[in-house]
TORLO-552989 format. One line per 3 residues: their letters; for each residue x, y, z of C-alpha. Coordinates in Angstrom, 2 decimals. Each point is the difference from the previous one (the first is absolute). Layout:
N
a = X/Y/Z  ... .
//
This chain:
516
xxx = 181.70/87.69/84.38  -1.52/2.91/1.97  0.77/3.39/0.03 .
xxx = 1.71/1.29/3.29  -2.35/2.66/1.77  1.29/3.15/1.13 .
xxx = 2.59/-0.78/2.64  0.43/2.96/2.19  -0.98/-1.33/3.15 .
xxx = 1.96/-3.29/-0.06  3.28/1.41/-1.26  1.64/-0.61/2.87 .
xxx = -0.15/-2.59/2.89  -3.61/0.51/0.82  -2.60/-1.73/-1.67 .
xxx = -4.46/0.23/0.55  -1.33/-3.60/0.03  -3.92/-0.45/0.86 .
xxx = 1.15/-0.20/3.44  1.73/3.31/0.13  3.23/1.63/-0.31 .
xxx = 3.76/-2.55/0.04  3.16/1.06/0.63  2.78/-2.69/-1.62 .
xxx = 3.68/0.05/0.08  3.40/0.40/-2.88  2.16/-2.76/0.78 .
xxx = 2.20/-1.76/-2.99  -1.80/1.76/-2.71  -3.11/-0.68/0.76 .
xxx = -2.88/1.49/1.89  -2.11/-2.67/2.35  -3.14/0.89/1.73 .
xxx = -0.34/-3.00/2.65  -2.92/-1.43/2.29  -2.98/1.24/-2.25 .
xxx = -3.42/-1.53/1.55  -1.49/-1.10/-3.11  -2.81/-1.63/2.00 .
xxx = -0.70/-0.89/3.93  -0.16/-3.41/0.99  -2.96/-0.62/2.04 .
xxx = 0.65/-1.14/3.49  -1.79/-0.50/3.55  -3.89/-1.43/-0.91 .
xxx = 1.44/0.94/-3.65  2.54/-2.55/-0.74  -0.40/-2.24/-2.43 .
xxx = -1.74/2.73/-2.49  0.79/1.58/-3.10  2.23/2.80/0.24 .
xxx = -1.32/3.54/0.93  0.90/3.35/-1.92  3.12/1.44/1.77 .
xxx = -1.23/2.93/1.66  1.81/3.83/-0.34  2.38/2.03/1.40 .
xxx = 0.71/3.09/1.10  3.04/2.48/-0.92  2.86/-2.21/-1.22 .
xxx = 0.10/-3.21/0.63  4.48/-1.33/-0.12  0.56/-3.06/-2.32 .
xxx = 3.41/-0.62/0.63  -0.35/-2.25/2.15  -1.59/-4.08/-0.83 .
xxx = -3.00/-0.90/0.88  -1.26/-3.12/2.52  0.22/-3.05/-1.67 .
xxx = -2.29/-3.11/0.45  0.00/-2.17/3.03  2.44/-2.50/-0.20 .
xxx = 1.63/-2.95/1.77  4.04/0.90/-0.29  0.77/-3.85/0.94 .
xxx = -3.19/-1.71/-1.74  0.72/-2.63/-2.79  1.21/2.84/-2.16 .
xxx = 2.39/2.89/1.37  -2.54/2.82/0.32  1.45/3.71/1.08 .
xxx = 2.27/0.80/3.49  -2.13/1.27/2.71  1.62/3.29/-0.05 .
xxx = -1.66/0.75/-3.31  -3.51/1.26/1.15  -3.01/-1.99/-0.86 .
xxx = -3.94/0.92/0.30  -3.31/-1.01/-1.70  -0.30/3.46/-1.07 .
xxx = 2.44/-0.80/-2.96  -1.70/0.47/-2.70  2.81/2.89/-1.48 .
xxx = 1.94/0.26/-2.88  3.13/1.96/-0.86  0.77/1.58/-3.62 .
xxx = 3.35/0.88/-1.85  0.65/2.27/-2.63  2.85/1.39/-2.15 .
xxx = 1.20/3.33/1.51  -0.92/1.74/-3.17  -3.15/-1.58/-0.49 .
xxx = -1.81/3.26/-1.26  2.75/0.58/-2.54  -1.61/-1.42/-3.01 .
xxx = -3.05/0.83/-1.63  -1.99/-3.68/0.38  -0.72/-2.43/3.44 .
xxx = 2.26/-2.59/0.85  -1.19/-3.74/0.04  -0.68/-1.46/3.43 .
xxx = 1.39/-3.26/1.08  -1.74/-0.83/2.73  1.99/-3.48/2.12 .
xxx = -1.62/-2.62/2.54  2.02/-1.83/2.31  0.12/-3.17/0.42 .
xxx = -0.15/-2.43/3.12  -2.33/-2.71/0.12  -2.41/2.57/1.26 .
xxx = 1.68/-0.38/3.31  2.30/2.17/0.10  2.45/3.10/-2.09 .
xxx = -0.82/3.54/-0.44  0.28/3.05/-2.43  3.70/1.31/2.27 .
xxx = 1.53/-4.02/-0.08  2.12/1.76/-2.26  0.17/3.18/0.64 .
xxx = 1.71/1.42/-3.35  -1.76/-2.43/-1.97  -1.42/1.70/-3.29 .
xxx = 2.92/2.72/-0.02  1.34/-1.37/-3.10  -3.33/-0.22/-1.97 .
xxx = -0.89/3.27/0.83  3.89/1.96/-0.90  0.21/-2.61/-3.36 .
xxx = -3.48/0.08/-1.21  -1.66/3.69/1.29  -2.79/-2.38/1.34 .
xxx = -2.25/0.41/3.02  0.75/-2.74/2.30  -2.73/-0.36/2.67 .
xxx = 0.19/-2.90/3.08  -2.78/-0.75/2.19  -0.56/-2.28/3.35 .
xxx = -3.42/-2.14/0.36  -1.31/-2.50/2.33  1.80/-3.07/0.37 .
xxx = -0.55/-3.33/1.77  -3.54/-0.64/1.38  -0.80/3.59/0.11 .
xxx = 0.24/0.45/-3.47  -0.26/-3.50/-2.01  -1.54/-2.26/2.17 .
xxx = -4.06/-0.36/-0.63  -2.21/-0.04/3.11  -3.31/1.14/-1.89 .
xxx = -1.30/-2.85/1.67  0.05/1.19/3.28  -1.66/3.49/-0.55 .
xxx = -3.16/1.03/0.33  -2.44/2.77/-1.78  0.59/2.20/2.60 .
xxx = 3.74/-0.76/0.40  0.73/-1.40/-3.54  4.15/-1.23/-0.84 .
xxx = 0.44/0.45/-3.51  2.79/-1.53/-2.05  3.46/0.25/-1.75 .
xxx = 0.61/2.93/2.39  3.29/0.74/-1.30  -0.99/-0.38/-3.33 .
xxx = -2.55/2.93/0.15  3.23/1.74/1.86  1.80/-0.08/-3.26 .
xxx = -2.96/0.74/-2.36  -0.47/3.68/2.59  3.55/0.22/-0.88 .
xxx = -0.29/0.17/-3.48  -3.13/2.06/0.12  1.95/2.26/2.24 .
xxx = 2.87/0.28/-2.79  -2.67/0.40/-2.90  -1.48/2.91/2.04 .
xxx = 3.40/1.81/1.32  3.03/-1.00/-1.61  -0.40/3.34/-2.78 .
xxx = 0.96/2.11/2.74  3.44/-2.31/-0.01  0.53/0.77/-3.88 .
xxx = -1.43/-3.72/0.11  -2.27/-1.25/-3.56  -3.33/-1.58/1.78 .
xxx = -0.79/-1.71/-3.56  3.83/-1.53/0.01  -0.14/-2.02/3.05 .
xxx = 1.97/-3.19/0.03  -0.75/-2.80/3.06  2.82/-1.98/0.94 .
xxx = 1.21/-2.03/2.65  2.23/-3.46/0.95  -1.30/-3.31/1.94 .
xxx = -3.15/0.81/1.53  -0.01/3.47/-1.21  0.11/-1.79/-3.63 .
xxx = -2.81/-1.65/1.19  -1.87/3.44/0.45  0.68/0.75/-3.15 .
xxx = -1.50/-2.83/-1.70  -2.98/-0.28/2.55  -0.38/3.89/-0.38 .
xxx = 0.24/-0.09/-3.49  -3.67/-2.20/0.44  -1.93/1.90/2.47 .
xxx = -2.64/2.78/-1.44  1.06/2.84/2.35  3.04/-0.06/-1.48 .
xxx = -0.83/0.41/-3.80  1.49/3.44/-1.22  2.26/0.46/2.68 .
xxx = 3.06/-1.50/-1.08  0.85/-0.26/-3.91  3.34/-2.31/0.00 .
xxx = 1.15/-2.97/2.48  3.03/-2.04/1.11  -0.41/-3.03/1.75 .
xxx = 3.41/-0.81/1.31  -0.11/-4.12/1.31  -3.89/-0.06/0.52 .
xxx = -1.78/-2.72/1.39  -2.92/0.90/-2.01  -2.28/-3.02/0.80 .
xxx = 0.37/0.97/4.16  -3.12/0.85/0.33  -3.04/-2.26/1.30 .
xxx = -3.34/-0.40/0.00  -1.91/1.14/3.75  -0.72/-3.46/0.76 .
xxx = 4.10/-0.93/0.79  0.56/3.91/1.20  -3.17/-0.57/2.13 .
xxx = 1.84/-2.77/1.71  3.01/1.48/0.06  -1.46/2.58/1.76 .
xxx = -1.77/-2.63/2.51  2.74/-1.05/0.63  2.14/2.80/1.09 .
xxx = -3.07/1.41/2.48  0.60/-3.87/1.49  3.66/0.65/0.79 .
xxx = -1.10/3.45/1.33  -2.45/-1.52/2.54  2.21/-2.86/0.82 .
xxx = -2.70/-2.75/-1.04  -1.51/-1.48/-3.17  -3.75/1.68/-1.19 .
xxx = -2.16/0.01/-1.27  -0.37/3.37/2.50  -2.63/2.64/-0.03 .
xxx = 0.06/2.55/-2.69  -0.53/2.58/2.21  2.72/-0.93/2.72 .
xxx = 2.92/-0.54/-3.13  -1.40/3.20/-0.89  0.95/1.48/3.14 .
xxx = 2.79/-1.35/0.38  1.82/0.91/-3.12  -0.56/3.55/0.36 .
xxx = 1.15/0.07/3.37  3.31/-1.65/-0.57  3.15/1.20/-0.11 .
xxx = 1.68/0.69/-3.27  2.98/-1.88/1.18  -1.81/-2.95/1.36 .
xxx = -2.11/-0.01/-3.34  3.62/-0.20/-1.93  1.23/-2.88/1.83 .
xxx = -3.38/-1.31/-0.25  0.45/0.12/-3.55  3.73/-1.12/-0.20 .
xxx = -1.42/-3.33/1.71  -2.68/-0.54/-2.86  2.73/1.36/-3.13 .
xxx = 2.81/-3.08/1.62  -3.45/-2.73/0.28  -1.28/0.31/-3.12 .
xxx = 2.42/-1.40/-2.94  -0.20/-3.50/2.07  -3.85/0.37/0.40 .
xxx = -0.97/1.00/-3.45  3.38/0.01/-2.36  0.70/2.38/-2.22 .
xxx = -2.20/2.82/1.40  0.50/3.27/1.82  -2.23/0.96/2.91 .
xxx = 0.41/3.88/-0.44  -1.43/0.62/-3.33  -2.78/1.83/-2.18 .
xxx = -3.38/-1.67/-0.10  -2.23/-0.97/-2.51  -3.01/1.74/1.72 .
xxx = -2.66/0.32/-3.01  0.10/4.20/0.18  3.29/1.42/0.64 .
xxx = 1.97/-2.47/-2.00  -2.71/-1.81/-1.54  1.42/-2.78/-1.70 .
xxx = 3.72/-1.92/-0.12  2.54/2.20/-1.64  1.08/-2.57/-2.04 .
xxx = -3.31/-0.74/-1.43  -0.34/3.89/-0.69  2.94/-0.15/-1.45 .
xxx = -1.06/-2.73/-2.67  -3.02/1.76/-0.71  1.21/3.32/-0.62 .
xxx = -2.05/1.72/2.81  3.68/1.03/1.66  0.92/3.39/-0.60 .
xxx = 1.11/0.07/-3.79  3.61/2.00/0.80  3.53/-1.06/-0.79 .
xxx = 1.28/-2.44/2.30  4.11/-0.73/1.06  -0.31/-3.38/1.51 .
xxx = 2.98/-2.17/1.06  1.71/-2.64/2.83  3.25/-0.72/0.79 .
xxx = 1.80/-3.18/-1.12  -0.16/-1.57/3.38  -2.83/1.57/2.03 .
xxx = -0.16/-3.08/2.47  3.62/0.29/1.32  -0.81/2.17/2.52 .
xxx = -2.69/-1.62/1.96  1.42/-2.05/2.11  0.66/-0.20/3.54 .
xxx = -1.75/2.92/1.69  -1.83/0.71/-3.04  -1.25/-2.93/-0.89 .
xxx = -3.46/0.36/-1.47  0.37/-1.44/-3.25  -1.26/-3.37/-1.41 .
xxx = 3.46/-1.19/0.76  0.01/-3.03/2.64  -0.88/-3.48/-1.38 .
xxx = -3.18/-0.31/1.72  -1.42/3.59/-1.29  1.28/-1.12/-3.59 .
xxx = -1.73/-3.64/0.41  -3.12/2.26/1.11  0.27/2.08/-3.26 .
xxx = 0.66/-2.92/-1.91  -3.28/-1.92/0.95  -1.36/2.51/-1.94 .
xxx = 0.52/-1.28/-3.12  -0.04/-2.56/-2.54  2.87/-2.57/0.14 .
xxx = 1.15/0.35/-3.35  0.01/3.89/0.56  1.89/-0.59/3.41 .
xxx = 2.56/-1.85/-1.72  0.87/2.28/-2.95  0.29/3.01/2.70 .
xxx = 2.31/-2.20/1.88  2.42/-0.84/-2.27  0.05/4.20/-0.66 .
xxx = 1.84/-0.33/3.35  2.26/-2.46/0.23  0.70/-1.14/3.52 .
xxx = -3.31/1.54/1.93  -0.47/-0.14/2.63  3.66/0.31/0.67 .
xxx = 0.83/4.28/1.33  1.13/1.66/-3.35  -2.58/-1.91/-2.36 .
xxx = -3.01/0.82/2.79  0.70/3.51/0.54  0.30/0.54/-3.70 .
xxx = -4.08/-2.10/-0.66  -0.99/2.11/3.17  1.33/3.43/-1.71 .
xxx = -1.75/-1.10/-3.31  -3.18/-1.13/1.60  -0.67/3.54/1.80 .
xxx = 2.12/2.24/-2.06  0.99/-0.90/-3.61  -3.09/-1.65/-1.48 .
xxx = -2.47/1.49/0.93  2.22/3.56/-1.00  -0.44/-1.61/-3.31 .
xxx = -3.19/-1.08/-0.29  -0.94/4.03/0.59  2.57/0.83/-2.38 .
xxx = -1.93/-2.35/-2.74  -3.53/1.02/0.82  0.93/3.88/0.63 .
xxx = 1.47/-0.01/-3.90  -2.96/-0.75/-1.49  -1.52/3.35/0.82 .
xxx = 3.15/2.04/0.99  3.84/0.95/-0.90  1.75/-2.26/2.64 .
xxx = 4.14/-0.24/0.00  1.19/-3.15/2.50  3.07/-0.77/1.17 .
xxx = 2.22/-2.43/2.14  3.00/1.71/2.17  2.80/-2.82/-0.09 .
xxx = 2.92/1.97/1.82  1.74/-0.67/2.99  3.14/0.73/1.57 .
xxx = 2.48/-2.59/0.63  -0.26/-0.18/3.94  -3.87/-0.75/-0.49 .
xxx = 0.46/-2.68/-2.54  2.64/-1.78/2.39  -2.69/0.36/2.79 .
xxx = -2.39/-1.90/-2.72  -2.57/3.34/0.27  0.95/0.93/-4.11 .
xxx = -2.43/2.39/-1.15  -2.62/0.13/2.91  -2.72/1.89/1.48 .
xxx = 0.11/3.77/-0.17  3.50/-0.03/-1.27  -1.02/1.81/-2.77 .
xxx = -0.68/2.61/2.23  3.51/1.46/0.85  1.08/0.75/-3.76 .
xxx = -3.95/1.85/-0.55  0.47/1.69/3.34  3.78/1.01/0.53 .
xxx = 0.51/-2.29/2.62  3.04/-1.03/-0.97  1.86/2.48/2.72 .
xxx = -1.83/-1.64/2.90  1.56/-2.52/2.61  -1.80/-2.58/-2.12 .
xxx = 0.53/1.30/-3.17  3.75/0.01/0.78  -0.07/-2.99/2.08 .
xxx = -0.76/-2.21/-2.82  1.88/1.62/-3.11  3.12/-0.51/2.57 .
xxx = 1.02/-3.00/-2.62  -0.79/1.40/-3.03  -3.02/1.30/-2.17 .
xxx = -0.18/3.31/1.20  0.80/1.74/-3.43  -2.39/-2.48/-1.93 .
xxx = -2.92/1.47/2.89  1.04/2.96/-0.96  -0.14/-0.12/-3.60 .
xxx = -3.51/-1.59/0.27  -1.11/3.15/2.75  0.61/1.92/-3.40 .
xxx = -1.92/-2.00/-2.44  -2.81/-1.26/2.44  -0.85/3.25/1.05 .
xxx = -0.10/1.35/-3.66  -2.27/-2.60/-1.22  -2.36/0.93/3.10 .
xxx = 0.61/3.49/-0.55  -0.55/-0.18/-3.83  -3.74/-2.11/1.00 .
xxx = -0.78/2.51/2.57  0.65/3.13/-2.58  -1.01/-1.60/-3.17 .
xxx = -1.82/-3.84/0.70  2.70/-1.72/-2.11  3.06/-1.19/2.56 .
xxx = 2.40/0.17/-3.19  0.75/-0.95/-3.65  0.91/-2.75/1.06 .
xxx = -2.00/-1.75/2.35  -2.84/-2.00/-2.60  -3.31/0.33/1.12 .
xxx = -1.50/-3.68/1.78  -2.83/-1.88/-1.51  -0.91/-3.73/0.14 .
xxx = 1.68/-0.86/-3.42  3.59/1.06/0.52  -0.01/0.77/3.93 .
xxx = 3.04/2.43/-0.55  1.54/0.68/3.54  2.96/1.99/0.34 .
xxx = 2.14/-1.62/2.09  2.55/2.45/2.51  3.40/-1.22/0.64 .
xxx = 3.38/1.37/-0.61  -0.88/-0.45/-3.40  -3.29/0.32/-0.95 .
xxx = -2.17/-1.64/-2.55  -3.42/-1.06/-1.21  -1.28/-3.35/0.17 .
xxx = -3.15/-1.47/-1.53  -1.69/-2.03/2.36  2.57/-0.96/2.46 .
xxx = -1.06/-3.17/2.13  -2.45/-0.96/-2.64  -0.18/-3.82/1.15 .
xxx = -0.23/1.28/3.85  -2.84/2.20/-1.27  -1.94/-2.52/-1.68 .
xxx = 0.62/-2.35/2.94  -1.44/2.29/2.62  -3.13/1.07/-2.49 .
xxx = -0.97/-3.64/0.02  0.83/-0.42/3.68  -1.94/3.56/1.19 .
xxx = -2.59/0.19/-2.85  -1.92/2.07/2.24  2.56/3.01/0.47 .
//
């Protein structure tokens, strides 16, 4: 743990960054400094590049107030923020929290530092506005939030169509988030935050970032713990598929198939229209689990320099970053993509596409793991295991090899979302680690019960992340994983430990998916 400098300059509600001076505001107990250019997105004849530094200030710059958040559709295929909330590609800003007294002790504070999730389309670091509140007041931690590029300016690839002069690079929004944390590992002392006690997490696609990030060399050394809260760790593709995806999407811009001259899609794409590029992109995200099942368009890509190799085959050969790890899903991550949201492997003609895939004697052991597929409940549930579950597990059982990792399964649900046949779904677990529980939803769905039970697991949940955060060991309690017992704590209104629940679903999708 470091030693806290000399803090008579940041006593109070100003704070010097390498920017310049901040100004933050006391609300609830704790101070927030808000809208902190960590970097500056490229834009004009830029786009499409690697994020710039942030440039300074002069006097005091006011961080009450949020930041603009990514471009975003509001009605796309997922619900992205109301137009009232502003929105610019200059969003590259974060916004830190800290105890009130965060100078009274004699040592920093660990950092947790969250990414939201989305499907890279859409959220923000103010979705929530009090979000963090608790961790911060419970656990004297440093919370810090941050806002990246989303949707195709931020994770879709169109290297292809740059040029030496006017090169695109990729994973955009990836770089965003490694700036972040570079920003945080150069600034967050001046917080009372530890840079060498820096834990990464994040939920959906921002577990994604965690595991991807946890893989790409610009990242070593800059965080030293991570959570990856219902990951689809294996979401990220090689540049051939992004390279069409990308194709694709300039097609729909011009309003005609290619192939079309570099140097026209060039121009085109950095002449357009954030919002046309969003609904550009919401057109490709609703296309593309039909067209190649059990994919996601907006994604990290495997580009041979940036992220060099598939996380998951980092992962098995120990060349991830050798931290502790928190990894977990939710009992039934596939309940809640349907309808609008349906981009899972979850139709019967995606799940006949995944299926020719495979060996028939494979194909039938998964099968019978799902009794009734492809009938609604049973296909939601092998579309939730297929992009959530498995592979969660598979980094789970490579990551121990080299690394302290703790995994668990979040089983809880109120009553009302068990009669609506959700159960424990996607980002649920969110509301008890969060506080949410005071929100229209959070009320909304405790109306029939289950609301003390939330609340008893808000106490526990956030101790065991607290306790890895402060310490690297969530509790007592909670076994460490490995591939011989696979302990995973499972959270409930009564929680316990299981040794390697869904063994003969395991086994069925390592013969099915050898590859993962």
């Amino acid at each position: 743990m470091s030693q806290l400098a000399d803090p008579t300059t940041v006593q109070g509600l100003e704070v010097r960054v390498s920017g310049g001076l901040l100004r933050g505001v006391r609300e609830r107990g704790v101070v927030a400094w808000r809208g902190i250019p960590y970097a500056a997105a490229p834009v004009g004849d830029l786009r499409f590049r690697a994020p710039q530094p942030a440039p300074p200030w002069h006097g005091v710059r006011d961080a009450s107030a949020w930041g603009l958040i990514a471009p975003q559709s509001h009605k796309g295929q997922f619900r992205g923020a109301h137009p009232r909330i502003p929105q610019g590609e200059d969003c590259l800003n974060l916004n830190v929290m800290a105890p009130d007294e965060r100078f009274a002790f004699a040592q920093l504070r660990p950092v947790m530092l969250f990414i939201h999730g989305g499907a890279y389309s859409v959220g923000s670091s103010r979705e929530v506005p009090r979000q963090g509140e608790g961790l911060v007041r419970r656990g004297g931690i440093i919370y810090v939030s941050l806002n990246y590029r989303l949707g195709a300016l931020g994770y879709l690839d169109f290297s292809r169509f740059g040029s030496p002069e006017h090169p695109f690079e990729s994973n955009l929004g990836l770089r965003d988030q490694v700036a972040a944390l570079q920003w945080v590992h150069d600034n967050i002392q001046a917080f009372g935050g530890d840079p060498d006690a820096v834990t990464l997490f994040g939920e959906s696609a921002g577990g994604n970032a965690v595991t991807t990030l946890m893989t790409v060399p610009s990242a070593t050394g800059l965080f030293h713990r991570a959570i990856a809260q219902s990951a689809p760790p294996n979401a990220v593709y090689p540049s051939d598929i992004t390279g069409r995806w990308a194709g694709e999407f300039v097609d729909s811009l011009i309003e005609a198939p290619g192939p079309h001259n570099s140097a026209d899609a060039a121009r085109l794409l950095l002449a357009a229209d954030p919002a046309l590029l969003a609904a550009a992109t919401t057109a490709l995200t609703v296309r593309t689990p039909d067209q190649d099942p059990g994919t996601i368009p907006l994604c990290p890509v495997i580009d041979g320099d940036f992220l060099p190799e598939r996380p998951l085959d980092a992962f098995r050969d120990g060349r991830a970053a050798r931290i502790p790890l928190i990894i977990g899903t939710n009992a039934r991550e596939g309940s809640l993509f349907s309808g609008r949201i349906d981009i899972l492997a979850t139709t019967p003609a995606r799940i006949r596409a995944i299926f020719k895939k495979t060996k028939k004697k494979a194909k039938k052991a998964l099968k019978a793991q799902y009794p009734g597929i492809p009938a609604l409940r049973a296909a939601l549930d092998f579309g939730g295991d297929y992009s959530f579950w498995y592979p969660s597990v598979k980094v789970g059982e490579r990551h121990s090899r080299y690394a302290p990792v703790y995994f668990y399964r979040f089983d809880a649900a109120p009553r009302l979302l068990r009669l609506m046949g959700l159960d424990a779904t996607h980002g649920l677990e969110l509301f008890p680690l969060f506080d949410r529980l005071d929100g229209w939803f959070g009320r909304g769905m405790t109306a029939l019960g289950g609301r003390r039970t939330f609340q008893g697991i808000a106490t526990r949940m956030q101790g065991w992340w607290l306790g890895f955060v402060h310490g690297g060991v969530p509790s007592a309690d909670w076994p460490l994983y490995d591939e011989t017992t696979r302990a995973t704590l499972i959270i409930d209104r009564v929680d316990q430990v299981e040794m390697d629940p869904h063994r003969e679903r395991r086994l069925a999708w390592g013969r099915f998916v050898p590859h993962v």
